[in-house]
N, C-alpha and C positions, 0 to 999 in steps of 0.2 A: 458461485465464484469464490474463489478461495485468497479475496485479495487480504481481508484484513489477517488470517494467519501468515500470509507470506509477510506483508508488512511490519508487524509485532515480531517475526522470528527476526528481521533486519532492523529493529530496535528505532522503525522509521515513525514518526507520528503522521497524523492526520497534515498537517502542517504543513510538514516539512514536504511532504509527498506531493502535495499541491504544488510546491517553488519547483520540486524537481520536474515537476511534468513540464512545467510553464515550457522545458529548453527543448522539450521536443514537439510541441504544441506548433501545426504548421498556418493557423491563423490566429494570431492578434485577439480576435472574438471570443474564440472556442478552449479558453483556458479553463479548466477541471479546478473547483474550489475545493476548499475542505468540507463545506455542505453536502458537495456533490457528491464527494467519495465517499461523507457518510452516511448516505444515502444509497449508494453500490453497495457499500460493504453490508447495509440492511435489507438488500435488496427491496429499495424502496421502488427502482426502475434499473433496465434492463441496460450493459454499457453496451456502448457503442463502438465496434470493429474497430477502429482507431485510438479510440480512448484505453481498450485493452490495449492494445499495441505501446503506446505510450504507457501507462504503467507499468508494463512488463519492464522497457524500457528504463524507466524510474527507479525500477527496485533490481534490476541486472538479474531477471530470470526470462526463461524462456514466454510464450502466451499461454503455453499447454500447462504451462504452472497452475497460472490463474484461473484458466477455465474449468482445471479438474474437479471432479467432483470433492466439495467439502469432507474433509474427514471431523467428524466430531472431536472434540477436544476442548481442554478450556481457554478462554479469552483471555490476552495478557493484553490490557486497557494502556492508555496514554499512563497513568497513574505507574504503569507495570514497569511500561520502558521508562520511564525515569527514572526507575529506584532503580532498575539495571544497571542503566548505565552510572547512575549516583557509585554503585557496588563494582562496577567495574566487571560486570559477569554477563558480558555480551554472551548468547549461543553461539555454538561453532559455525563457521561461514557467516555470522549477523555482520551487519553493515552497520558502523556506529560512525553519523552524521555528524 
């Protein structure tokens, strides 16, 4: 799953990704923490057809984004997008929150 690159290229944190799902989240219960994404994003466990949908959602890309196969590359951390956005050097198309 290729959530944490899509994430990091829209300069979204762990965080913030979780408030955004909350609005498309269609039970009260079943709200996506920042634990739980990082835990997707390590694949620590497998998301779930709706929780994909909803993140797609959250970062305004298609699902076919997310579930493509990872391309190797390096990791731009919580650390990363903050000093981005500090610099003002969002990526082209990045979404700054």
């Amino acid at each position: 799953m290729n959530l944490r690159r899509v994430r990091a290229e829209r300069l979204v944190t762990q965080a913030e990704l979780a408030i955004r799902v909350a609005k498309f989240a269609t039970r009260g219960d079943d709200q996506l923490t920042q634990q739980y994404i990082s835990g997707l994003e390590r694949g620590l466990w497998p998301a779930r057809a709706e929780h994909v949908n909803w993140l797609a959602q959250a970062l305004c890309v298609p699902e076919s984004e997310l579930l493509r196969k990872a391309r190797l590359q390096p990791f731009a951390g919580t650390r990363d997008v903050q000093e981005a956005r500090q610099a003002g050097t969002a990526p082209a198309g990045g979404v700054a929150a």
